[in-house]
C-alpha positions in Angstrom: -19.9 -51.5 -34.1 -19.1 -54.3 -31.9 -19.6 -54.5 -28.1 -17.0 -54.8 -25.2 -18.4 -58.1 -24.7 -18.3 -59.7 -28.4 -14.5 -58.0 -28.5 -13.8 -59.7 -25.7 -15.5 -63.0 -27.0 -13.5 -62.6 -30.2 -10.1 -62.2 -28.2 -11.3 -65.5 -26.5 -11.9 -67.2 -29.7 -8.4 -65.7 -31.2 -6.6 -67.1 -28.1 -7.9 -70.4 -28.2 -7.4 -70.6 -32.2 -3.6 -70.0 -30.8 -3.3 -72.5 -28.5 -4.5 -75.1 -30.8 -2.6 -74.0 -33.7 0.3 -74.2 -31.1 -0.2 -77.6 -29.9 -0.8 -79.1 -33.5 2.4 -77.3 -34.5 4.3 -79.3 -31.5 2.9 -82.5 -32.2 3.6 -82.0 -36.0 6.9 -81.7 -35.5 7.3 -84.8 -32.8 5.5 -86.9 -34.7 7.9 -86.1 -37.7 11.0 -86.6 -35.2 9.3 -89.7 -34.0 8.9 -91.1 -37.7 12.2 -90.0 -38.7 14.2 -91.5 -35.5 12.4 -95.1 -36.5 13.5 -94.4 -40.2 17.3 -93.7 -38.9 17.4 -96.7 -36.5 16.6 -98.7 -39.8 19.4 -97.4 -41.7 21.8 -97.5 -38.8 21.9 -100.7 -38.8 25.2 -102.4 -38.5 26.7 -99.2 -40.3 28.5 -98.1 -37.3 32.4 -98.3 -37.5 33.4 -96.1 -34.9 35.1 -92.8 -35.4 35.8 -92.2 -39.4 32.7 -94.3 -40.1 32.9 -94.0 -43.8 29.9 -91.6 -45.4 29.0 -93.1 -48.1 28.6 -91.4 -51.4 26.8 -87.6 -51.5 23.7 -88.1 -52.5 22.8 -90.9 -50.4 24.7 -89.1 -47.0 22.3 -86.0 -47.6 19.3 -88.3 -46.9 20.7 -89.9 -44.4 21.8 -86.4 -42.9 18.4 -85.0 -43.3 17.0 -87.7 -41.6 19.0 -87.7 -38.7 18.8 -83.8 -38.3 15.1 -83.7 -38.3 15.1 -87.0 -35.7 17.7 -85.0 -33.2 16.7 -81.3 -34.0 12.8 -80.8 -34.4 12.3 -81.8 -30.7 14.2 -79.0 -29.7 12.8 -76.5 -32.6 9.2 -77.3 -30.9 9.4 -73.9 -28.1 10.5 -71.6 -30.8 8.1 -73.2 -33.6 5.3 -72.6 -31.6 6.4 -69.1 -30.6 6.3 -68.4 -34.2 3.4 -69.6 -35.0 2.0 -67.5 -32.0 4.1 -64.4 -33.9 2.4 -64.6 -37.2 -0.4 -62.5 -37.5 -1.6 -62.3 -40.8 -3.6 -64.7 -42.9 -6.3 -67.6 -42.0 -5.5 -71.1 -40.2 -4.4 -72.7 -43.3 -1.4 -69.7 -43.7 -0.8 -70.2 -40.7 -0.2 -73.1 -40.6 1.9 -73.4 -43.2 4.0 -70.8 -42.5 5.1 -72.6 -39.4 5.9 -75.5 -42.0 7.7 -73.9 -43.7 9.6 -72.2 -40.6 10.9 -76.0 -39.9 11.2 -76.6 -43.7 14.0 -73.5 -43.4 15.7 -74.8 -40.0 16.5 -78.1 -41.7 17.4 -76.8 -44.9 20.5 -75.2 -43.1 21.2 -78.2 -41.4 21.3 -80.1 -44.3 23.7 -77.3 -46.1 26.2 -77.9 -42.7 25.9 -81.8 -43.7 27.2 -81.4 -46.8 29.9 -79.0 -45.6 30.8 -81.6 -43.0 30.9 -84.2 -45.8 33.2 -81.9 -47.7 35.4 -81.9 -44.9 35.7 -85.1 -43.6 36.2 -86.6 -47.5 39.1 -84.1 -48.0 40.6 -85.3 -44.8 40.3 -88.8 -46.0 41.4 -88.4 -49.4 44.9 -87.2 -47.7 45.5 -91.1 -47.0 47.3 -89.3 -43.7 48.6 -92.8 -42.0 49.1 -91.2 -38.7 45.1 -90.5 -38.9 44.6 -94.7 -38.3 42.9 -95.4 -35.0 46.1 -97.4 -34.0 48.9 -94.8 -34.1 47.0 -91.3 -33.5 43.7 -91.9 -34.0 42.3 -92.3 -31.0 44.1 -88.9 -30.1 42.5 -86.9 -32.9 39.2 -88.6 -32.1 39.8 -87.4 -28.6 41.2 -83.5 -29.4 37.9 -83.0 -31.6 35.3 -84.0 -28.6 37.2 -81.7 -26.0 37.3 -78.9 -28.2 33.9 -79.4 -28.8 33.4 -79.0 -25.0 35.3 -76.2 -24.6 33.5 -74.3 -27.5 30.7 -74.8 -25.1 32.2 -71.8 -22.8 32.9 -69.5 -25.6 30.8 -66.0 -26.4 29.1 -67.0 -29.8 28.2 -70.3 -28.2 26.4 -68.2 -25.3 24.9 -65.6 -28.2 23.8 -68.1 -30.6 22.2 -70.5 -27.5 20.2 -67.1 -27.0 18.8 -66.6 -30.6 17.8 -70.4 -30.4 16.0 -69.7 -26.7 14.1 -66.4 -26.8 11.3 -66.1 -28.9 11.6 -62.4 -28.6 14.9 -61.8 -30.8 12.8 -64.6 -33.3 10.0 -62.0 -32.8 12.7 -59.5 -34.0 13.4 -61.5 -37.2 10.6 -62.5 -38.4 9.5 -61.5 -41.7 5.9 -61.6 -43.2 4.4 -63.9 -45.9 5.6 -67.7 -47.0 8.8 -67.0 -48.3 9.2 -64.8 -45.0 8.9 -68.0 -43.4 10.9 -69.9 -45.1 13.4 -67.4 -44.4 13.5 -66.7 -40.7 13.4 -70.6 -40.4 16.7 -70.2 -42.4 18.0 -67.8 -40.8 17.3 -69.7 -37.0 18.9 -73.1 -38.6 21.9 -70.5 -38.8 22.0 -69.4 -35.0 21.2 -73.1 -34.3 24.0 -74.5 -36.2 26.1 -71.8 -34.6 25.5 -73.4 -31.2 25.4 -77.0 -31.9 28.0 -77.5 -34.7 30.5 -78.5 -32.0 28.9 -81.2 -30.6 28.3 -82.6 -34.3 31.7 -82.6 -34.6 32.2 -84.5 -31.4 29.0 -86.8 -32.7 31.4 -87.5 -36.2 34.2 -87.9 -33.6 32.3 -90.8 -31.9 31.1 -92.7 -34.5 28.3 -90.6 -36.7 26.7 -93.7 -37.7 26.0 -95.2 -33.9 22.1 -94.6 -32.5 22.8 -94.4 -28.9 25.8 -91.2 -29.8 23.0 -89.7 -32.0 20.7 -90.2 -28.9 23.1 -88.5 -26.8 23.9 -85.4 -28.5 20.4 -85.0 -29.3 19.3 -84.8 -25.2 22.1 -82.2 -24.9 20.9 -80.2 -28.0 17.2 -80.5 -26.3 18.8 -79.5 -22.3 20.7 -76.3 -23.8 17.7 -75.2 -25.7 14.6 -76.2 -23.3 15.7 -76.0 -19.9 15.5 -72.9 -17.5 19.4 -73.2 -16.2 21.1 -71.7 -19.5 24.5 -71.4 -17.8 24.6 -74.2 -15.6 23.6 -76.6 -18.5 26.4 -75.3 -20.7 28.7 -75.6 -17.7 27.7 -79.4 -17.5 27.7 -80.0 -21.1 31.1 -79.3 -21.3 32.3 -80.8 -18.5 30.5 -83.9 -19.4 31.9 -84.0 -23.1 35.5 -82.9 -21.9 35.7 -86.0 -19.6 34.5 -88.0 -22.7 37.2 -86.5 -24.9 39.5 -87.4 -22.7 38.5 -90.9 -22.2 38.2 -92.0 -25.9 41.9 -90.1 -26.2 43.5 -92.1 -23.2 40.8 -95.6 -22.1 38.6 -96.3 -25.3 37.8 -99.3 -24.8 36.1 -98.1 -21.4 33.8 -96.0 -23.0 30.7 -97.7 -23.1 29.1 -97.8 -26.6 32.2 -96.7 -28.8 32.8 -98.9 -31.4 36.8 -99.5 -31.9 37.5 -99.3 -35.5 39.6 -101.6 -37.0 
């Protein structure tokens, strides 16, 4: 039968086997942004065309995609990755840790499913050979329409409700299920809630020019803000007031919008 003292010695040891299983999950995963943002700024290069950058063929836009989506969106999976690997209670080190692999394994997977979704879409819209769709007749003006609807999606309920699941580690505590497949599930399931919030401003990253670094850069550090900072409703307030007065500029002044490429 133990003693107060070695319980409370084993509670110490637990605690400290946390914290380090937390902090090796966080650098995991920037590390693995890190890597994959140097990958993307290698195959970025001189691709960019400006809104209705062509994607290339399937295969080859899913990497791509994947890439990208692991370089913008594992930075801002690191607060709930490591509240799930503080969550998971059964197994050793090793299960552990990769449970919280596969957690992130999960997340992307659904990201990459909205990239091929995206790709669906935008190739249909193409294949319409619409000529009004041009940059120089309308455009500019669809270009624009997209990025301030994605701003005021910002303001909307299931924006607000699935910001929340991507924030609280409580309702991910209410999720999670046990076991590596259990993993690999909740991590699914969170890509959902996460693609629920940011979807919008992918659309108005497509919009810009999906191809161009510094846009990627951009939506990224508002993905990150909504899901890190303390001010939940003043961020979304500013996030789409920002990308509203961007909408609105590529629409009416693009060539005053620093960065955007002008197709054509």
């Amino acid at each position: 039968m133990s003693t107060p003292a070695q319980t409370r010695t084993a509670r110490g040891d637990d605690d400290r086997d946390r914290l380090l299983e937390r902090v090796a999950a966080a650098a995991l995963l920037i590390v693995a942004a890190g890597l994959c943002w140097a990958v993307t700024a290698v195959r970025m290069q001189g691709m960019d065309m400006g809104p209705g950058t062509p994607l290339g063929g399937l295969g080859w836009f899913v990497v791509v995609w994947a890439t990208m989506m692991a370089a913008m969106m594992l930075p801002s999976l690191v607060p709930m990755a490591t509240a799930f690997v503080g969550i998971r209670r059964e197994g050793r080190r090793p299960a552990r840790a990769l449970g919280a692999c596969l957690f992130a394994c999960g997340y992307l997977l659904t990201w990459a499913a909205a990239g091929v979704a995206a790709y669906a879409l935008f190739q249909g819209a193409v294949a319409l050979h619409i000529p009004w769709l041009a940059w120089s007749r309308g455009g500019r003006y669809v270009a624009g329409a997209v990025i301030v609807g994605a701003a005021l999606y910002e303001l909307t309920p299931a924006k607000y409700t699935c910001l929340r699941h991507c924030r609280e580690p409580t309702l991910l505590a209410r999720r999670w299920r046990p076991g590596a497949p259990g993993a690999l599930l909740t991590g699914i399931e969170h890509g959902c809630f996460c693609v629920g919030s940011s979807w919008a401003l992918m659309a108005a990253l497509f919009a810009l020019g999906v191809m161009n670094l510094s846009w990627m850069v951009l939506v990224a550090v508002l993905v990150t803000a909504q899901k890190v900072l303390p001010w939940e409703a003043p961020t979304l307030a500013a996030t789409a007031a920002f990308v509203a007065a961007l909408g609105l500029a590529v629409a009416l002044a693009p060539h005053q919008v620093p960065g955007l490429t002008i197709p054509g």
